[in-house]
MARMARTI-551693 format. One record per residue (C-alpha): residue number from 1; x, z, y; chain. Coordinates in nm, 2 decimals, decimal comma. Each point is the difference from the previous one (the first is absolute). Example, Ala and Ser with C-alpha at 12.3 -4.5 7.8 and 13.67 -1.06 7.14 Angstrom:
<atoms>
ATOM   resi       xx       zz       yy   chain
ATOM      1     1,23     0,78    -0,45       A
ATOM      2     0,14    -0,07     0,34       A
</atoms>
This chain:
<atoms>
ATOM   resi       xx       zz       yy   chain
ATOM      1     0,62     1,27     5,52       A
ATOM      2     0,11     0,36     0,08       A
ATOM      3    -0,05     0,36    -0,13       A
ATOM      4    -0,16     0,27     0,16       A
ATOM      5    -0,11     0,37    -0,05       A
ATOM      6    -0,33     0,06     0,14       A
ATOM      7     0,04     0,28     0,21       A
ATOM      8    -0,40     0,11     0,01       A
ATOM      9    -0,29    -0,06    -0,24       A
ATOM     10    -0,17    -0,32     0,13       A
ATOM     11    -0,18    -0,33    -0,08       A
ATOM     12     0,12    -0,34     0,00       A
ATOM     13    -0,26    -0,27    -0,03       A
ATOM     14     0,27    -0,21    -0,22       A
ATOM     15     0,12     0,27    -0,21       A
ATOM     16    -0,32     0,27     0,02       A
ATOM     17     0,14     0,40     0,01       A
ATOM     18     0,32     0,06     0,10       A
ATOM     19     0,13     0,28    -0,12       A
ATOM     20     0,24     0,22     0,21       A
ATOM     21     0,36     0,02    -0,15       A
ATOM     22    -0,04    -0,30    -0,23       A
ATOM     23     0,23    -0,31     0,03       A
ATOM     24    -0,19    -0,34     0,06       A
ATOM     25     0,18    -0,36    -0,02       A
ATOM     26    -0,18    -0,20     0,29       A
ATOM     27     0,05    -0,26     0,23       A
ATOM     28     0,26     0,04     0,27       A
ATOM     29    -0,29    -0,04     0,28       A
ATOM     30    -0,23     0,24    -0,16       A
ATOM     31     0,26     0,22    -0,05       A
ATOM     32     0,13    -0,03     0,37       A
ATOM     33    -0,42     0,11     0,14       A
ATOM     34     0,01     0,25    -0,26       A
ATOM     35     0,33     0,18     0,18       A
ATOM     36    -0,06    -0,03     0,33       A
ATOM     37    -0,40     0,14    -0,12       A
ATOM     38     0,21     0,27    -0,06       A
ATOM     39    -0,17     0,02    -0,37       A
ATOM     40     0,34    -0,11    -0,17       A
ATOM     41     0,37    -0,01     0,00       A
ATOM     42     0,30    -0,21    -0,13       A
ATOM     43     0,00     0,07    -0,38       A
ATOM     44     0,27    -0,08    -0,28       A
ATOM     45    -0,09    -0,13    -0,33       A
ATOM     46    -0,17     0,26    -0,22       A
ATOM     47     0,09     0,08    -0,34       A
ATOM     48    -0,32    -0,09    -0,15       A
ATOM     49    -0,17    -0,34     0,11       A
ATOM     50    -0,19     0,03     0,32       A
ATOM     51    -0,38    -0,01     0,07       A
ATOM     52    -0,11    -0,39    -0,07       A
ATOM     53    -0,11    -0,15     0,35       A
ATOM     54    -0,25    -0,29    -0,02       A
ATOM     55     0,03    -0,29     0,22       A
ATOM     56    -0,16     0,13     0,39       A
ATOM     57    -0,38    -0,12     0,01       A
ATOM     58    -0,10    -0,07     0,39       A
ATOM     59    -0,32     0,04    -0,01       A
ATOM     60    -0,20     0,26     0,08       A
ATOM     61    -0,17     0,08    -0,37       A
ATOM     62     0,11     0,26    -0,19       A
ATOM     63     0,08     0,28     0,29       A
ATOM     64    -0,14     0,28    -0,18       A
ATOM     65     0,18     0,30     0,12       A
ATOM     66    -0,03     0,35    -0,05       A
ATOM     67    -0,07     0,29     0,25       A
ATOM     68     0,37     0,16     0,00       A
ATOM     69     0,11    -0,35    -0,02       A
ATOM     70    -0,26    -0,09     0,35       A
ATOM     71     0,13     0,30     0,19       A
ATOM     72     0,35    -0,15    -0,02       A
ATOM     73    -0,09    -0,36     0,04       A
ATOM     74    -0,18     0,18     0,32       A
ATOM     75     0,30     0,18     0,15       A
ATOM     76     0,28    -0,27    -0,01       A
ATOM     77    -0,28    -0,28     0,11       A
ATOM     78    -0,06     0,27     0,32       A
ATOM     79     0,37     0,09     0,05       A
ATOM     80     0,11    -0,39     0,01       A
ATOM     81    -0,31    -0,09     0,17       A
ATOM     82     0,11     0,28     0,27       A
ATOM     83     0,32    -0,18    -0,01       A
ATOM     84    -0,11    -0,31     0,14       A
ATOM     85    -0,05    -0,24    -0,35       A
ATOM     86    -0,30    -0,23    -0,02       A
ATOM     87    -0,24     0,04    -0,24       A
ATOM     88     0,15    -0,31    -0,18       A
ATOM     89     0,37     0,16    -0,02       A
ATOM     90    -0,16     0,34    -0,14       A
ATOM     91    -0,16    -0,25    -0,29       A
ATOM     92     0,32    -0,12    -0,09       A
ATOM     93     0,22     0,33     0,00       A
ATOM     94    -0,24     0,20    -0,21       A
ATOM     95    -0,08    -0,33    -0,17       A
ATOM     96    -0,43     0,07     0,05       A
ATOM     97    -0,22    -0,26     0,14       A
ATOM     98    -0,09     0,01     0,39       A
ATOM     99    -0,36     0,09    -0,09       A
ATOM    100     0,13     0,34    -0,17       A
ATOM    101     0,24     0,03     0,32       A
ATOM    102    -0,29     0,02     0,25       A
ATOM    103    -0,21     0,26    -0,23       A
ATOM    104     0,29     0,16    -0,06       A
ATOM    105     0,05     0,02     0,40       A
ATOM    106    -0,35     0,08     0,06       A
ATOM    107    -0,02     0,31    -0,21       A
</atoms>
């Protein structure tokens, strides 16, 4: 388990909104896709308790996001896409299912 500071507002299918700024305690692989996503960095401890995370659900219920939340989905699924990953490596770094990777990539 590590901390991190979400750098930008997004959504997590495990945790639901991510607040930017805000410390989460997740596991070390999440936390690894969610810096190199670029939507978080190394964070210390806070000095409150962090966000609770529940344990990650893989499937594909519950991927309600919102519009702000789409239009970033969007631009890191297009700018890793652009940088060669397959659909199925997008899934995993921005932790989303490959069915919202492909409408994601057709929009």
């Amino acid at each position: 388990m590590k901390y991190v500071t979400a750098s930008v507002a997004s959504y997590d299918a495990a945790v639901g909104r991510v607040e930017a700024g805000k410390t989460y305690f997740v596991e070390d692989d999440k936390a690894e896709r969610w810096i190199a996503a670029g939507v978080a960095r190394a964070g210390n401890a806070p000095q409150q308790a962090p966000a609770a995370v529940e344990p990650e659900d893989d499937g594909d219920e519950g991927e309600d996001t919102t519009s702000d939340d789409d239009d970033r989905l969007r631009e890191e699924a297009h700018k890793l896409s652009e940088g060669g990953a397959s659909q199925r490596t997008i899934g995993e770094q921005l932790n989303i299912s490959r069915a919202t990777v492909r409408r994601l990539l057709a929009s």
